[in-house]
KEZA-848638 format. One record per residue: residue in three letters; x, y, z of N, C-alpha, C in turn; residue number from 1. Coordinates in steps of 0.05 Angstrom, whole numbers, plus 5000, padded with zeros to 4 digits. Example, Ala and Ser with C-alpha at 12.3 -4.5 7.8 and 13.67 -1.06 7.14 Angstrom:
% KEZA-848638
PT type n.px n.py n.pz ca.px ca.py ca.pz c.px c.py c.pz seq
PT  ALA 5264 4886 5156  5246  4910  5156 5264 4934 5156   1
PT  SER 5257 4955 5142  5273  4979  5143 5258 5001 5157   2
% end
This chain:
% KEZA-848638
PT type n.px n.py n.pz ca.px ca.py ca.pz c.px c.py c.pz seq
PT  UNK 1063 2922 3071  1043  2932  3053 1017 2916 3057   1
PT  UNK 1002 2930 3057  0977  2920  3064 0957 2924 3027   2
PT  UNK 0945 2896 3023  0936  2894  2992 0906 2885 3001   3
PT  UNK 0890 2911 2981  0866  2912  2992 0842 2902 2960   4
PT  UNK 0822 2898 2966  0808  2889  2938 0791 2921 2943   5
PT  UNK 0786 2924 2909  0772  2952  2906 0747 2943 2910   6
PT  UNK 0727 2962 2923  0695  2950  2935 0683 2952 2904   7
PT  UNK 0690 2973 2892  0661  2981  2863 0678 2946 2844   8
PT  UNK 0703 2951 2832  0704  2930  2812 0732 2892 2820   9
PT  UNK 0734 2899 2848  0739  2879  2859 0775 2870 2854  10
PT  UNK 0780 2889 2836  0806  2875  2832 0826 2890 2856  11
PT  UNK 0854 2880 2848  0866  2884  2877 0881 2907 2880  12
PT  UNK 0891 2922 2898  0898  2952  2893 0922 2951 2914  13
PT  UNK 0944 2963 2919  0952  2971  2932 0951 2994 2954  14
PT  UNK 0956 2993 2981  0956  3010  2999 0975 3034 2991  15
PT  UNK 0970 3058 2994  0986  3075  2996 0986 3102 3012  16
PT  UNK 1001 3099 3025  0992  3118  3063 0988 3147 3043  17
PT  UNK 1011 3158 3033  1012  3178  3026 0991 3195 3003  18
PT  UNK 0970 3174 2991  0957  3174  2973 0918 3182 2978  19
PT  UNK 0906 3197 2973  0873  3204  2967 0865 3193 2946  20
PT  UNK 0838 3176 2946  0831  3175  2922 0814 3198 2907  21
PT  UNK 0809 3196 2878  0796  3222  2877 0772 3223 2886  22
PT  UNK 0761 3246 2882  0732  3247  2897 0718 3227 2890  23
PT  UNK 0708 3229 2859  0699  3218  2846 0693 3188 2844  24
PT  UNK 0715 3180 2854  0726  3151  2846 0710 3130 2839  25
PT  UNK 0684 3129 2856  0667  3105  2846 0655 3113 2821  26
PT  UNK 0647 3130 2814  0634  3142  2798 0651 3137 2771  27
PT  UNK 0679 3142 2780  0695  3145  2751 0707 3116 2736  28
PT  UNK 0703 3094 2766  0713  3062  2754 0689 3052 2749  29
PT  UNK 0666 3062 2751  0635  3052  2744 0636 3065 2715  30
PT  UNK 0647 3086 2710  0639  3099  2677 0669 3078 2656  31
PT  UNK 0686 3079 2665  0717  3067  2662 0701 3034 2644  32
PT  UNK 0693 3021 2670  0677  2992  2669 0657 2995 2646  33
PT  UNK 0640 3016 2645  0629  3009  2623 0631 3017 2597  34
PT  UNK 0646 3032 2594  0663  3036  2566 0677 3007 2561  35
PT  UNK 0685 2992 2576  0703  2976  2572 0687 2953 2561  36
PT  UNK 0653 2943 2574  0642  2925  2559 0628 2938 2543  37
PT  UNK 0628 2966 2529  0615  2973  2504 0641 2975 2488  38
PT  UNK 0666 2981 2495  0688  2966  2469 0690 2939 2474  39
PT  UNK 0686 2924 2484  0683  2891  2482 0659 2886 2473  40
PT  UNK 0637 2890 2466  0625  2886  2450 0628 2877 2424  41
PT  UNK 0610 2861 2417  0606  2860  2381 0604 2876 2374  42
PT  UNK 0622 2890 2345  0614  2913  2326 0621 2898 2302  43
PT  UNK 0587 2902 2281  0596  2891  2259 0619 2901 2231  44
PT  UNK 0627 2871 2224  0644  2889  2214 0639 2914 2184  45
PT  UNK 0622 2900 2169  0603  2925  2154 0584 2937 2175  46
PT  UNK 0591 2957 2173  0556  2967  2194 0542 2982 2171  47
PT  UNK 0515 2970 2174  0497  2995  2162 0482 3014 2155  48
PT  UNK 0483 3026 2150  0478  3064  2147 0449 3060 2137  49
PT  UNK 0432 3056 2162  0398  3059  2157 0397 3092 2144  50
PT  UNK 0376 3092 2124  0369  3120  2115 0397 3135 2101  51
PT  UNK 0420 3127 2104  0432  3140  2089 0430 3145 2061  52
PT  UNK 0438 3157 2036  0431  3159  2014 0461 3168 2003  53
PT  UNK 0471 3148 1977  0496  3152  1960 0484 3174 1935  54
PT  UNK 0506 3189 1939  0498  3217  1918 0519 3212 1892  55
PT  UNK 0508 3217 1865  0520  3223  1849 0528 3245 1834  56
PT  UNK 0561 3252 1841  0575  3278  1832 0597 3280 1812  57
PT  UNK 0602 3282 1778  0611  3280  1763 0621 3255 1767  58
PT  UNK 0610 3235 1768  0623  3208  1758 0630 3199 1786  59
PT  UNK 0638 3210 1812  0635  3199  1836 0618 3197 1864  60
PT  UNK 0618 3179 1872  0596  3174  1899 0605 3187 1917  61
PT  UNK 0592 3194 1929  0597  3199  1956 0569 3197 1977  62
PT  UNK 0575 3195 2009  0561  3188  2027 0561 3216 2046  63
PT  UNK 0547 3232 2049  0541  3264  2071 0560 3247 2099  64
PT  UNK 0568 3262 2120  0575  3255  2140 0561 3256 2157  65
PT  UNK 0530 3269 2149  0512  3265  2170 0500 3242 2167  66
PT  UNK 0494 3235 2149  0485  3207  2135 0502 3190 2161  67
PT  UNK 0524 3186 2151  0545  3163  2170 0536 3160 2201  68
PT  UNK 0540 3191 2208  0531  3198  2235 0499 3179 2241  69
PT  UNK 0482 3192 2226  0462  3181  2234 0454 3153 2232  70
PT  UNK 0470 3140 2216  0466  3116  2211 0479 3096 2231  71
PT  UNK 0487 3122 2256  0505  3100  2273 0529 3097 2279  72
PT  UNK 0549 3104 2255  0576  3103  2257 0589 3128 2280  73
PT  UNK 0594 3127 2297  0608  3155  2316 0633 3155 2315  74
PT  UNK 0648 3143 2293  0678  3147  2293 0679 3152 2262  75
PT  UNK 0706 3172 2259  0714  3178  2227 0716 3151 2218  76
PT  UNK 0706 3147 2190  0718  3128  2172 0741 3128 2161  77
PT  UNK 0762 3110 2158  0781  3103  2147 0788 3092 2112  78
PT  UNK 0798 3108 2111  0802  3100  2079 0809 3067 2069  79
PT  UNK 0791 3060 2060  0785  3030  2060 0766 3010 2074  80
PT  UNK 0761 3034 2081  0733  3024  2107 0706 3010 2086  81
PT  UNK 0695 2994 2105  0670  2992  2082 0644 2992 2100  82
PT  UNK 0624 3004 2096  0595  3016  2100 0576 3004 2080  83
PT  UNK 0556 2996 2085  0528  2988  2070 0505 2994 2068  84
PT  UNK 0501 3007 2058  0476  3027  2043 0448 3012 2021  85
PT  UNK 0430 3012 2037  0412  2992  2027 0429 2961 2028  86
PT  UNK 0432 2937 1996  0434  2920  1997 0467 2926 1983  87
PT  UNK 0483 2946 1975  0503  2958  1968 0525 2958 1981  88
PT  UNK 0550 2943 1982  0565  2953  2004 0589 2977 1981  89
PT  UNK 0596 2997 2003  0618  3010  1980 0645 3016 2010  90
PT  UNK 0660 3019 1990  0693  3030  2009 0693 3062 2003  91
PT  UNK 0705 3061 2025  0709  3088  2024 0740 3098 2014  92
PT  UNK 0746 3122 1996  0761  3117  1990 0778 3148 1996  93
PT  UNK 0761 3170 2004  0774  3190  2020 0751 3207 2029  94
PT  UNK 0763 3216 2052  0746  3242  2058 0751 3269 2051  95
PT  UNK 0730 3287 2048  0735  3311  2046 0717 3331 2060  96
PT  UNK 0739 3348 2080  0738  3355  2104 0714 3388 2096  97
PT  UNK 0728 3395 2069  0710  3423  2061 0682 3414 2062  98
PT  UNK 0680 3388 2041  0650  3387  2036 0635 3370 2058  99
PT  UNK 0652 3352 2082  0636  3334  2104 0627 3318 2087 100
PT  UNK 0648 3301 2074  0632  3277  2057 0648 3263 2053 101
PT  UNK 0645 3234 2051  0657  3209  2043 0654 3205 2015 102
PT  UNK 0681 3195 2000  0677  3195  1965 0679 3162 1980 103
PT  UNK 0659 3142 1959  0659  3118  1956 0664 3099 1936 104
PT  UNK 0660 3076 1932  0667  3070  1909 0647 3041 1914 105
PT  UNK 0626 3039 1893  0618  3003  1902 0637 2983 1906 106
PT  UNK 0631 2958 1928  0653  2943  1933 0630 2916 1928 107
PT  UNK 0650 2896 1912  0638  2874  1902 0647 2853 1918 108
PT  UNK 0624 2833 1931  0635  2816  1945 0636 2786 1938 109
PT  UNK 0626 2783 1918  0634  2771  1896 0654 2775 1875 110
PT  UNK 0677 2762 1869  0686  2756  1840 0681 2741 1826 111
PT  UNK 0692 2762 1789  0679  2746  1776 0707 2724 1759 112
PT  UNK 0705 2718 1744  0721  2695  1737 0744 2712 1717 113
PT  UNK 0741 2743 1710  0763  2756  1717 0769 2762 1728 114
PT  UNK 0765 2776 1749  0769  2782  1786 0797 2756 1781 115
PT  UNK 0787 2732 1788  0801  2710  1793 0825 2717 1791 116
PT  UNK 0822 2717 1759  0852  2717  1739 0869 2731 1743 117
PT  UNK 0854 2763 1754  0871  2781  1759 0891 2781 1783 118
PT  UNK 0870 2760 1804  0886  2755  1824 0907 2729 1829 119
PT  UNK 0889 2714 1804  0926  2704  1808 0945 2711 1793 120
PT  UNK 0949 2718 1780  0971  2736  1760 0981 2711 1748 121
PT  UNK 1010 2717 1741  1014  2717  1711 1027 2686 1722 122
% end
């Protein structure tokens, strides 16, 4: 067996008589590579939603999904997720798929000295 280094990203590959690469190939470990240091990247862990705006609807918040979108986020949010809107951070606490909107809830990052109590129990 003959072990050859790949020319575009250097690591080591095996020979294989019976084998073509695809056409493509440089093209596709060049797009591969850089997905790979834009998920290795830093992503903060609040990110936040320039221009977005929290709406009030009978007693609950919610955030538009274009809002999210535009603010940056390109992946669905997760229930429990948290987003920051102006100086506000809130969780998210479901989506709803009819209306394209995040229900939220303010999230305090501070406790207060019941917060405490509550967390240490009894």
């Amino acid at each position: 067996m003959e072990y050859m280094n790949c020319p575009v990203c250097g690591e080591h590959t095996d020979y294989i008589t019976n084998d073509e690469p695809d056409e493509h190939w440089e093209r596709n470990i060049a797009r591969h590579q850089e997905h790979l240091i834009r998920a290795g990247a830093d992503i903060p862990e609040i990110p936040t939603l320039e221009g977005a705006k929290v709406h009030l609807l009978d007693g609950q918040y919610f955030i538009s999904t274009w809002d999210v979108v535009d603010g940056g986020v390109r992946h669905q949010l997760r229930d429990t997720d948290l987003v920051r809107v102006g100086k506000q951070v809130f969780e998210v606490l479901a989506y709803s798929y009819d209306e394209r909107r995040y229900w939220v809830t303010p999230f305090s990052l501070e406790l207060s000295d019941e917060d405490l109590y509550k967390l240490a129990g009894p």
